[in-house]
C-alpha positions as CSV (number, residue, x, y, z in Angstrom):
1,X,-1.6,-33.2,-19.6
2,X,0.4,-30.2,-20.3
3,X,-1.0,-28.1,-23.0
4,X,1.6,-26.5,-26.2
5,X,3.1,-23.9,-25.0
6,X,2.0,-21.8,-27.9
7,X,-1.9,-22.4,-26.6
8,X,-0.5,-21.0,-23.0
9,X,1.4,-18.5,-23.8
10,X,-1.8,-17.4,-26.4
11,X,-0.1,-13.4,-27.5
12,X,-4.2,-12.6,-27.0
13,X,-3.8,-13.2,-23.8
14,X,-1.5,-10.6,-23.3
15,X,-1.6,-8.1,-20.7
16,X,-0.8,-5.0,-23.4
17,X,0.3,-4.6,-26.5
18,X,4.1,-6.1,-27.0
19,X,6.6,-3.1,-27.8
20,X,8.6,-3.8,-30.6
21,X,12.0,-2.9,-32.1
22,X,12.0,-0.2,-35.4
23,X,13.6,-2.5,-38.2
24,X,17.5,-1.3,-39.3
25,X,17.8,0.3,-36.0
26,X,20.8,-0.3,-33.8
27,X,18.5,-1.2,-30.8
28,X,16.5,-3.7,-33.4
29,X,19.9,-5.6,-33.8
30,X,20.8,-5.7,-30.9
31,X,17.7,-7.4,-30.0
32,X,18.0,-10.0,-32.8
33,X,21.6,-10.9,-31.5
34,X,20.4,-11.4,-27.7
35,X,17.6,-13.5,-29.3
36,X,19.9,-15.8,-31.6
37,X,22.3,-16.3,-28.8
38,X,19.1,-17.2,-26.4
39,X,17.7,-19.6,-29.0
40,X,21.4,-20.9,-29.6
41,X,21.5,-23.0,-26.2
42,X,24.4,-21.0,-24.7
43,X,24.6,-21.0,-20.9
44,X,22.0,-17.9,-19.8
45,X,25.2,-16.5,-17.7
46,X,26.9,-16.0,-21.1
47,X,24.0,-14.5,-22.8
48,X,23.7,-11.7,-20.8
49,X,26.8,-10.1,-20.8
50,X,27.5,-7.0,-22.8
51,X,28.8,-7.4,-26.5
52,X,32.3,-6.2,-27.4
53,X,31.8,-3.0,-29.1
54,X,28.1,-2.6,-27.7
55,X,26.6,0.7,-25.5
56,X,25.7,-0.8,-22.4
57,X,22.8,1.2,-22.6
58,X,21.3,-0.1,-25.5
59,X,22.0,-3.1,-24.1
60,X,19.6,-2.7,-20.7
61,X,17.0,-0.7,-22.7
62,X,16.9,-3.9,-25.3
63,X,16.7,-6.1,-22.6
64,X,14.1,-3.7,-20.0
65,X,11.8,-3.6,-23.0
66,X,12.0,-7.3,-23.5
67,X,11.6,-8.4,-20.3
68,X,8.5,-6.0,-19.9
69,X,7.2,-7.9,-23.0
70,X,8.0,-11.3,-21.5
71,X,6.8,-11.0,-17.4
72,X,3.4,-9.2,-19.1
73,X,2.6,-12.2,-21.3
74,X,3.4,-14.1,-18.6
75,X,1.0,-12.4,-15.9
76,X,-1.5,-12.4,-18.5
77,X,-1.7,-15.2,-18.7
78,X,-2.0,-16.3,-15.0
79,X,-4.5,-13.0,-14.6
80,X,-7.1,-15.1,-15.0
81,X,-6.2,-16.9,-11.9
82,X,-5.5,-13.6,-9.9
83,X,-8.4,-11.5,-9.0
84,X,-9.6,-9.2,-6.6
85,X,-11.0,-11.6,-4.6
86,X,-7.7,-14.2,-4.6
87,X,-5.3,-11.5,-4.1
88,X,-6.6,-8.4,-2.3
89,X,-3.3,-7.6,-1.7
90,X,-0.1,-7.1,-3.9
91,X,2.1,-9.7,-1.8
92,X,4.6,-11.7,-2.0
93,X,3.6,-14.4,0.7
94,X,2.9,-13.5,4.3
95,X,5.9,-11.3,4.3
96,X,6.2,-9.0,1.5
97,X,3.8,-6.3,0.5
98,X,3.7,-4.2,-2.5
99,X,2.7,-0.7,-2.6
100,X,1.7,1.3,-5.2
101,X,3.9,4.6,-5.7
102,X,4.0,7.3,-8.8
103,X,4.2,10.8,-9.5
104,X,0.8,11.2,-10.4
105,X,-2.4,9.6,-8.9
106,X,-0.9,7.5,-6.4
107,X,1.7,10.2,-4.4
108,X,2.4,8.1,-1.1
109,X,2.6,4.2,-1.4
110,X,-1.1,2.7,-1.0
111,X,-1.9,-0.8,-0.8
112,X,-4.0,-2.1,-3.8
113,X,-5.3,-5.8,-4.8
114,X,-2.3,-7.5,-7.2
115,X,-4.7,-7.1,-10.2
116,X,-5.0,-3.2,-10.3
117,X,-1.0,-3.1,-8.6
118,X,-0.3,-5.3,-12.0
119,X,-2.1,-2.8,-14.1
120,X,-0.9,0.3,-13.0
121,X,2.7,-1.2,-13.1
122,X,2.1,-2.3,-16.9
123,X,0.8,1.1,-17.9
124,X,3.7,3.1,-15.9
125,X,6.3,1.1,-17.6
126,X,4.8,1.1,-21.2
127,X,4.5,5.1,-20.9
128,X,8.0,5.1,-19.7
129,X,9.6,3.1,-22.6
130,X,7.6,4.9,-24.9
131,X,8.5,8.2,-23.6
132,X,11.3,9.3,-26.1
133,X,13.2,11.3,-23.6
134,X,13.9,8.5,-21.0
135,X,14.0,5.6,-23.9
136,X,15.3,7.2,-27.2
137,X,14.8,6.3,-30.3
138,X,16.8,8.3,-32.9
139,X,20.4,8.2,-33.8
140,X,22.4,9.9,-32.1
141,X,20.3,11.0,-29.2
142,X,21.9,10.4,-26.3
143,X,20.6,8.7,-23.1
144,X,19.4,11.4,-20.1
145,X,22.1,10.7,-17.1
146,X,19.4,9.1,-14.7
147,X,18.5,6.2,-17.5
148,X,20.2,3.1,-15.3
149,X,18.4,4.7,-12.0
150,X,15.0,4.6,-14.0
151,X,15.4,0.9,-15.4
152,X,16.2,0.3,-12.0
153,X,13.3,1.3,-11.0
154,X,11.2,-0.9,-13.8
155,X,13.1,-3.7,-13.0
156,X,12.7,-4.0,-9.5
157,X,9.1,-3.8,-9.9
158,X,9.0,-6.2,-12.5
159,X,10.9,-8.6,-10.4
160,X,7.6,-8.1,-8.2
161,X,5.6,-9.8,-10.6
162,X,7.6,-13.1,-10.2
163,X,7.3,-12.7,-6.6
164,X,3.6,-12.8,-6.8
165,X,3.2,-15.3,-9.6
166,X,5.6,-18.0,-8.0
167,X,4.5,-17.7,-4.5
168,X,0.6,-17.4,-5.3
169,X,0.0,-18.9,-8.6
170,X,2.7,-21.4,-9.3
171,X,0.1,-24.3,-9.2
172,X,-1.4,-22.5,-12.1
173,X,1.9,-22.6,-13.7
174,X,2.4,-26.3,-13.4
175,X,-1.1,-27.2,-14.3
176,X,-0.3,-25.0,-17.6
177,X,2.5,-26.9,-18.4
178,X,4.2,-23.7,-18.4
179,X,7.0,-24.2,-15.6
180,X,10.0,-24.8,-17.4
181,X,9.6,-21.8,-19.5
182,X,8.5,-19.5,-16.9
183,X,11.5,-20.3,-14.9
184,X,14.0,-20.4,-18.2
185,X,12.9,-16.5,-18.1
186,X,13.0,-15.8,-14.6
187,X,16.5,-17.4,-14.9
188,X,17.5,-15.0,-17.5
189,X,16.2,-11.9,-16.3
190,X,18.0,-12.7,-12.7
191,X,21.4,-13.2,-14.2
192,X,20.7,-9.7,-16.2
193,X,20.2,-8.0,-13.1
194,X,22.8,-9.4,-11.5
195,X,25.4,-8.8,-14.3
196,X,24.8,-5.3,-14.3
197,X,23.8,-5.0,-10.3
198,X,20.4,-3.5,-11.5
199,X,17.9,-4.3,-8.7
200,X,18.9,-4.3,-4.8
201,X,20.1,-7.7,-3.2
202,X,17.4,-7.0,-0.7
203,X,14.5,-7.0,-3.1
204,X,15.7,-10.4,-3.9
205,X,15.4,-12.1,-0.7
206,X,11.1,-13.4,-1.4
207,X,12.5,-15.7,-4.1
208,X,16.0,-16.6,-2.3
209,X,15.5,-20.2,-1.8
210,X,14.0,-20.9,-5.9
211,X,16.7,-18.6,-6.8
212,X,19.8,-20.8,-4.8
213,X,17.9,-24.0,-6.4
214,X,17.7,-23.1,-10.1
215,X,19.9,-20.3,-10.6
216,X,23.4,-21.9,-10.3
């Protein structure tokens, strides 16, 4: 029997702390306009695209920070199910691995289990989004020039994460109850990505065939 999604989806369960939008900031309302027209029923295709008027900048850094909040309640929930010993390797299947690359610890790409990939991916994007000179804040601060090639960056990683969960733990998600909500936000983050041409075609092609099926 499928348990309520509010028992799945348990915020305790969440791999860190959800990022939230400053009340009366512009970023804040845009935020509660992409999540009236989300909870309105509109086709996801719709939702996604840029409001008249809007920065299409605020607009990917509402949505980067959102879907980092989503995909990490999502995987932590699953994380349970995903340990060292089920997944020694960041992969998506027999024919995708993941390697872990930043500026810091991990200078060339190294191969790591999909538990500590997930963590050091969850902690490189939360210092990013906090880091006011790449996500800004304050009125009137501009964006640096190489903000789309950084969100880029998170969201092709993040699309990583749905790699791994559908292809190694989606009998988890249907025992959870939890498919038609984890595919309602893959759904939505794919036709983001695509409306703005945010994350390589090629990175796309592990989840091709879901993607043709339920992404029309």
């Amino acid at each position: 029997m499928a348990l309520c999604l509010k028992q799945v989806f348990n915020k305790d369960k969440t791999f860190r702390p959800r990022k939230k939008f400053e009340p009366g900031t512009q970023r804040f309302e845009l935020y509660k306009k992409a999540q009236a027209s989300l909870k309105s029923g509109l086709d996801l295709k719709s939702v996604v695209q840029l409001p008249p008027g809007e920065s299409i900048n605020d607009w990917i850094a509402v949505h980067v920070v959102d879907f980092f909040n989503r995909i990490n309640l999502i995987y932590g929930t699953m994380s349970e199910y995903c340990t060292e010993r089920s997944c020694p390797i960041m992969s998506g299947g027999l024919k995708y691995e993941y390697r872990w690359q930043d500026d810091s610890k991990y200078k060339k790409p190294t191969k790591l289990s999909a538990p500590q990939y997930m963590c050091m991916l969850m902690d490189w994007i939360e210092m990013l989004i906090n880091n006011e000179n790449i996500f800004p804040t304050r009125i009137g601060v501009p964006f640096p020039k190489q903000f789309q090639q950084v969100c880029t960056k998170i969201l092709t990683r993040l699309f990583r994460v749905f790699v791994h969960v559908y292809i190694h733990h989606f009998d988890s998600i249907i025992n959870m109850g939890a498919e038609a909500h984890v595919n309602t936000c893959y759904k939505h983050f794919y036709y983001f990505i695509r409306e703005f041409s945010l994350v390589d075609h090629r990175e796309l092609e592990p989840l091709k065939e879901m993607t043709e099926r339920i992404c029309h």
